[in-house]
Residue frames as a rotation matrix with the C-alpha (Angstrom) as fourth column:
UNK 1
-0.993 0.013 0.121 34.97
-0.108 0.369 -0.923 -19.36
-0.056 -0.929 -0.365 -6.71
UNK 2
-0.260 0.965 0.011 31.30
0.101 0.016 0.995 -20.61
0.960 0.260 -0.101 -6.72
UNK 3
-0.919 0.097 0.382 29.00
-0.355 -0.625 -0.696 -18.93
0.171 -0.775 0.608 -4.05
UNK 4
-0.562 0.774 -0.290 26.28
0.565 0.616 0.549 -20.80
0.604 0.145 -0.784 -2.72
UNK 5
-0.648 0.648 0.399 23.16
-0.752 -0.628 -0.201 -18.27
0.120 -0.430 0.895 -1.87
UNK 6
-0.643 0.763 -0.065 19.57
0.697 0.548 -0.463 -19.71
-0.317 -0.343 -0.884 -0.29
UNK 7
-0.448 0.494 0.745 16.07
0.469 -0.579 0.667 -18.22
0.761 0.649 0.028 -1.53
UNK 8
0.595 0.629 -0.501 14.48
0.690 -0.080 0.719 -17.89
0.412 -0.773 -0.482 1.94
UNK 9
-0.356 -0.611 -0.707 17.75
0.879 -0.475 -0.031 -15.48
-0.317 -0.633 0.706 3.27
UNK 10
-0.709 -0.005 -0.705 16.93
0.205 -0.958 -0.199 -12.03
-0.675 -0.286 0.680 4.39
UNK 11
-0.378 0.925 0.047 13.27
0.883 0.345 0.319 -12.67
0.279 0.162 -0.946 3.91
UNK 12
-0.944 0.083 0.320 11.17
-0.246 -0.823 -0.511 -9.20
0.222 -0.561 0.797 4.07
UNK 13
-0.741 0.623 -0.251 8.11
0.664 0.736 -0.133 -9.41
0.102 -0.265 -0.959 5.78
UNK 14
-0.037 0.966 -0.255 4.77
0.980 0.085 0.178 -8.10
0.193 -0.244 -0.950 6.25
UNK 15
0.822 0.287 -0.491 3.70
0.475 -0.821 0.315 -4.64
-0.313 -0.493 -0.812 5.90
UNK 16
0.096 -0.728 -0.679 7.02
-0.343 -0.665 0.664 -3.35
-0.934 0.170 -0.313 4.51
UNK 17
-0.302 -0.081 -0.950 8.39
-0.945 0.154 0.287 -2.84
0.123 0.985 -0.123 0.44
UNK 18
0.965 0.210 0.155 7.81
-0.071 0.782 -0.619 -5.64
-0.251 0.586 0.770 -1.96
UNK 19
0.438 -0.883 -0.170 11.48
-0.429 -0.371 0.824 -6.92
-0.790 -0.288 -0.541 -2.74
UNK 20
0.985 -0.056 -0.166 12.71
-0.139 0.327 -0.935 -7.70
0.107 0.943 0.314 -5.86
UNK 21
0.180 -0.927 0.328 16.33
-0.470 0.212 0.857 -9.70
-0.864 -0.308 -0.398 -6.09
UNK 22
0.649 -0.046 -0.759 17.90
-0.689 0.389 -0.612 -10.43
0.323 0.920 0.221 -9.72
UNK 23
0.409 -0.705 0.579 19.88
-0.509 0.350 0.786 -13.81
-0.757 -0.616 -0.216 -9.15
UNK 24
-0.554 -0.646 0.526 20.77
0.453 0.297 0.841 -14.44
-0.699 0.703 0.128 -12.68
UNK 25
0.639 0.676 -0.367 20.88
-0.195 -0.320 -0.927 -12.75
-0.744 0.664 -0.073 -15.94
UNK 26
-0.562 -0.816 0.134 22.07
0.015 0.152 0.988 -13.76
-0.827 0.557 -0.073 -19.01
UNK 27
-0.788 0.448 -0.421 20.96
-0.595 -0.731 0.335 -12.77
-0.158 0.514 0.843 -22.46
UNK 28
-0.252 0.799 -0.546 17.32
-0.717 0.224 0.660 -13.17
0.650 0.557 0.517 -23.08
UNK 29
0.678 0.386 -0.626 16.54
0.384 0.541 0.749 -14.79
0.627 -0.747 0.219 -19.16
UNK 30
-0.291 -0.610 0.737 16.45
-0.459 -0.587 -0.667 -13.15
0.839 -0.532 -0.108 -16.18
UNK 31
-0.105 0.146 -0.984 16.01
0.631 0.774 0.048 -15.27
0.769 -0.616 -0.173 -12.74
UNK 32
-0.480 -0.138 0.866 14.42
-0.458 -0.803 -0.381 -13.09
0.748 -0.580 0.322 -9.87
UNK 33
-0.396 0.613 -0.684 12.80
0.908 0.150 -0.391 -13.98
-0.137 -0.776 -0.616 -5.58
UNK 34
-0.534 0.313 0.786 10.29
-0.284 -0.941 0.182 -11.30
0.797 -0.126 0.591 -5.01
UNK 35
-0.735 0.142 -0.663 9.26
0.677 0.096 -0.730 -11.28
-0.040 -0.985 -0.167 -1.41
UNK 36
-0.280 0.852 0.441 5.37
0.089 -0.435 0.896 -10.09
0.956 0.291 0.046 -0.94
UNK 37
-0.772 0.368 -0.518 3.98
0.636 0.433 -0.639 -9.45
-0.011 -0.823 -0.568 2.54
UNK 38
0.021 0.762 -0.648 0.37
0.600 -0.528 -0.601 -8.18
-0.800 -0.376 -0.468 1.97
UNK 39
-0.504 0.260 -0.824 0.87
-0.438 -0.899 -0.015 -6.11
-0.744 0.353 0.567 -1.16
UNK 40
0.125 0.383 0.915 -1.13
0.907 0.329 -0.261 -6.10
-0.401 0.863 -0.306 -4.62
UNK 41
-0.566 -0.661 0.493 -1.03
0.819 -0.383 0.427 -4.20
-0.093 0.645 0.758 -7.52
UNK 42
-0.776 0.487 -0.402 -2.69
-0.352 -0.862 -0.364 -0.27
-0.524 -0.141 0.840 -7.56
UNK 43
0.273 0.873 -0.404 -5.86
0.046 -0.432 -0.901 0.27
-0.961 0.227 -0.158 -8.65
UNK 44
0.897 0.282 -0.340 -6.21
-0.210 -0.404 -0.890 0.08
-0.388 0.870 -0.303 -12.48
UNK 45
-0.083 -0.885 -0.459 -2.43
-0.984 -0.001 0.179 -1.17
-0.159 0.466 -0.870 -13.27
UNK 46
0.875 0.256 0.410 -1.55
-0.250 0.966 -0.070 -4.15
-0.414 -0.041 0.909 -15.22
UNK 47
-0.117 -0.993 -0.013 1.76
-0.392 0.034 0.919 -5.59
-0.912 0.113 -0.393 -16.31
UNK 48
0.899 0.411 -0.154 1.98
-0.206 0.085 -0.975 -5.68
-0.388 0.908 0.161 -19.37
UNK 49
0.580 -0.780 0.235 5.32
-0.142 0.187 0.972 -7.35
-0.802 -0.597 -0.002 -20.43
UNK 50
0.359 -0.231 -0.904 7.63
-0.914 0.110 -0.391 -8.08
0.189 0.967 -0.172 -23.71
UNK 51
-0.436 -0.337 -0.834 8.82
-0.625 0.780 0.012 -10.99
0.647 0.527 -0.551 -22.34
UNK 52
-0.199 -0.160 -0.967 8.05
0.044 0.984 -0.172 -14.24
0.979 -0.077 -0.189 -20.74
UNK 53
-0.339 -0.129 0.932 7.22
-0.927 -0.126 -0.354 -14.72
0.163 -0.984 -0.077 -16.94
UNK 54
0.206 0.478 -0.854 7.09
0.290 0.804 0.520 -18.42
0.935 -0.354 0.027 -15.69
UNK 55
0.092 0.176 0.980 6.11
-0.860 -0.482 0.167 -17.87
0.501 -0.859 0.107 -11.99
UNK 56
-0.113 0.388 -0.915 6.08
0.708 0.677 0.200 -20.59
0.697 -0.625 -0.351 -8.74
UNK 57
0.496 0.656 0.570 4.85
-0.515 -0.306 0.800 -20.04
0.699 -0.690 0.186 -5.90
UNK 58
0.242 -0.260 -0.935 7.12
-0.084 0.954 -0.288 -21.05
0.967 0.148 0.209 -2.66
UNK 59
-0.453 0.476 -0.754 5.68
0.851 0.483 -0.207 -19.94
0.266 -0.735 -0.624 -0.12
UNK 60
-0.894 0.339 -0.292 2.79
-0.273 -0.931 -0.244 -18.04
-0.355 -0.138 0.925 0.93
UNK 61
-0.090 0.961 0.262 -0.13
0.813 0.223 -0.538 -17.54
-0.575 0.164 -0.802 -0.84
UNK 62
-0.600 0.056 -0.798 -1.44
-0.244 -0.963 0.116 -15.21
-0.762 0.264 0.592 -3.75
UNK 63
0.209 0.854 0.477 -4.13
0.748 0.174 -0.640 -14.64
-0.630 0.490 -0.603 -6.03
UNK 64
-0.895 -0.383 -0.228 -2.91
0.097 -0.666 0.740 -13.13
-0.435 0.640 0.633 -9.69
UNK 65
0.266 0.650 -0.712 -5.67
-0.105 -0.715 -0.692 -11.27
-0.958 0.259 -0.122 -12.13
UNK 66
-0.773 -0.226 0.593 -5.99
0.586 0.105 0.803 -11.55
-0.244 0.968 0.051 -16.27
UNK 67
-0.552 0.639 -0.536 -7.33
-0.503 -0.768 -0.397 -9.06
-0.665 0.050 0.745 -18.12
UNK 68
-0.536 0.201 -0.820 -9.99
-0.651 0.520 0.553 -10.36
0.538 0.830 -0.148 -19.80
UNK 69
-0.575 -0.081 -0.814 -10.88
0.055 0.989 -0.137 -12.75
0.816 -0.123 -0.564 -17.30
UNK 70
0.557 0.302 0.774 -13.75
-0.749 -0.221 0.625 -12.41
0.359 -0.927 0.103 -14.35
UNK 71
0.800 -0.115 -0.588 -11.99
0.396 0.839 0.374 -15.65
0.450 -0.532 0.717 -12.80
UNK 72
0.510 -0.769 0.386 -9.06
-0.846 -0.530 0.062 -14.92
0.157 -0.359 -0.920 -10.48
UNK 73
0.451 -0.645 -0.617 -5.88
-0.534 0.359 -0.766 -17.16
0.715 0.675 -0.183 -10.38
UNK 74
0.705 -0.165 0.689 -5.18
-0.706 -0.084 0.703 -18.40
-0.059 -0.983 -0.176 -6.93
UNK 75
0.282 -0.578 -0.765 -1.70
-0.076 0.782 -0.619 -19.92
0.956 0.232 0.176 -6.28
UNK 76
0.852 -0.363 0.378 -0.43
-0.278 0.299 0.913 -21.73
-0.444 -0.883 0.154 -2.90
UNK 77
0.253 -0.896 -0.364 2.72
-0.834 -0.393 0.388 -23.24
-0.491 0.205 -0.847 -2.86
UNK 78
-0.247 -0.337 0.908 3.95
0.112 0.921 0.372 -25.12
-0.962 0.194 -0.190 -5.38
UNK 79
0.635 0.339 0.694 1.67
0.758 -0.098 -0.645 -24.37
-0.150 0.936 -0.319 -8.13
UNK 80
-0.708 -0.689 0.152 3.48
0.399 -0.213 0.892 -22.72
-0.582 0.693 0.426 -11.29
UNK 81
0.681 0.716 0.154 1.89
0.494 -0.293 -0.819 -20.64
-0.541 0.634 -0.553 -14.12
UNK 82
-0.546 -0.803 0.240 3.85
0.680 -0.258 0.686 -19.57
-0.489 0.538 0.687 -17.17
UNK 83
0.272 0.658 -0.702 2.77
0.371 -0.745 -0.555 -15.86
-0.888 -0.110 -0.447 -18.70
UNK 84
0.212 -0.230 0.950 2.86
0.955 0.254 -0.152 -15.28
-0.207 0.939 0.273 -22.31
UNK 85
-0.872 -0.471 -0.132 4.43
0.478 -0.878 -0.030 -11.91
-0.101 -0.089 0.991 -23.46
UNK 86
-0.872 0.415 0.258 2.28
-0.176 -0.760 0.626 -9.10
0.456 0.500 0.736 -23.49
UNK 87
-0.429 0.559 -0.710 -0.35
0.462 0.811 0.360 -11.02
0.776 -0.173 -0.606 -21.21
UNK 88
-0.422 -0.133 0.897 -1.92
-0.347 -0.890 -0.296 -8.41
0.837 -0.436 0.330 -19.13
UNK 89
0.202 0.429 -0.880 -2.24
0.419 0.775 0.474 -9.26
0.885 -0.464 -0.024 -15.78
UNK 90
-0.413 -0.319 0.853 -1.78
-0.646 -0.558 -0.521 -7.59
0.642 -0.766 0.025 -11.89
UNK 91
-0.779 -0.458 -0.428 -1.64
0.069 0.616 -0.785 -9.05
0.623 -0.641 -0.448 -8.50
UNK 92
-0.193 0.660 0.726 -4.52
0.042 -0.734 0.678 -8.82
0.980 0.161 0.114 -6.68
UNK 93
0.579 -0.054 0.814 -3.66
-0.814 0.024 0.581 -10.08
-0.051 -0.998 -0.030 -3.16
UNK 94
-0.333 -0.877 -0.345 -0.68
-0.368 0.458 -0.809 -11.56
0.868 -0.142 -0.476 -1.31
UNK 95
0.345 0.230 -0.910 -0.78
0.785 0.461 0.414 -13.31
0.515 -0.857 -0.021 2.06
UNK 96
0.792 0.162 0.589 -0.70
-0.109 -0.911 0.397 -10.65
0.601 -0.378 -0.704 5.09
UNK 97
0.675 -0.462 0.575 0.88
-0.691 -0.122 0.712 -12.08
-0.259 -0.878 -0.402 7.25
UNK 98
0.311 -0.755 0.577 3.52
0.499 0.647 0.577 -15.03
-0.809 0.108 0.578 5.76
UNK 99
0.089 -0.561 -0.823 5.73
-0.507 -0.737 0.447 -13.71
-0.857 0.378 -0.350 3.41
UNK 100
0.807 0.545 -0.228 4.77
-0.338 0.110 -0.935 -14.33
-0.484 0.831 0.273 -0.27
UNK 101
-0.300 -0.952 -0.062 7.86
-0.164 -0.013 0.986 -15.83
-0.940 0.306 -0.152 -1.70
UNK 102
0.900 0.435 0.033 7.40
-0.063 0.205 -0.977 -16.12
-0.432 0.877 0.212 -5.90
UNK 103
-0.336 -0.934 -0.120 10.80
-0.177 -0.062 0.982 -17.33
-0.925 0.351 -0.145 -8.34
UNK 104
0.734 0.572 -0.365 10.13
-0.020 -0.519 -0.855 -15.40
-0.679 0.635 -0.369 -11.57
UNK 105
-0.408 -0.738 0.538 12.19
0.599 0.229 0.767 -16.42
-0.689 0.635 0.349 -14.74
UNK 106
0.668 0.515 -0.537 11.49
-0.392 -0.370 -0.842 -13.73
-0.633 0.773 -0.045 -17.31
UNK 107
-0.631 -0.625 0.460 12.80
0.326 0.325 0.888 -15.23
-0.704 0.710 -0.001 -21.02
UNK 108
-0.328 0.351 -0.877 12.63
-0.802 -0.594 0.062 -13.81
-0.500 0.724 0.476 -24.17
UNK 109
0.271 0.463 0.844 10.40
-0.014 0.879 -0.477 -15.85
-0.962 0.117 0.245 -26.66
């Protein structure tokens, strides 16, 4: 039976968790929504990944960090940025108040 889901359902918002939803894995690509409202990453952490992370941005606002880099990354919606493994990098501010939607495809390279 095929099950049609939406990205925008049961949307968390402001001020509560960050939500992470896997909606497909299969080997070597995983397909996740992560729902931001207002957070960034601690003090001094960076993700540091093994694989892949092409990002959009679909709604909201956020503004991503490279180490290495004094520029910051700012994405609205729409804009896209693909993250090479191992690419350290941390969030450094979400929108407060609209809920940060982001569909993250991690794939192995």
């Amino acid at each position: 039976m095929t099950t049609l889901s939406n990205l925008f359902d049961e949307l968390s918002g402001a001020g509560v968790a960050e939500q992470f939803v896997e909606l497909l894995a299969r080997p070597g690509l995983r397909v996740e929504r992560v729902v931001s409202g207002g957070q960034a990453s601690p003090r001094g952490f960076w993700y540091d990944q093994p694989e892949g992370e092409w990002l959009v941005l679909l709604q909201g606002a956020a503004t991503l960090a490279f180490e290495g880099e004094n520029a910051l990354c700012s994405l609205e919606v729409g804009d896209f940025i693909d993250i090479a493994p191992h690419r350290r990098h941390r969030v450094e501010w979400t929108h407060p108040t609209i809920p940060t939607i982001w569909l993250a495809v991690h794939y192995a390279r």
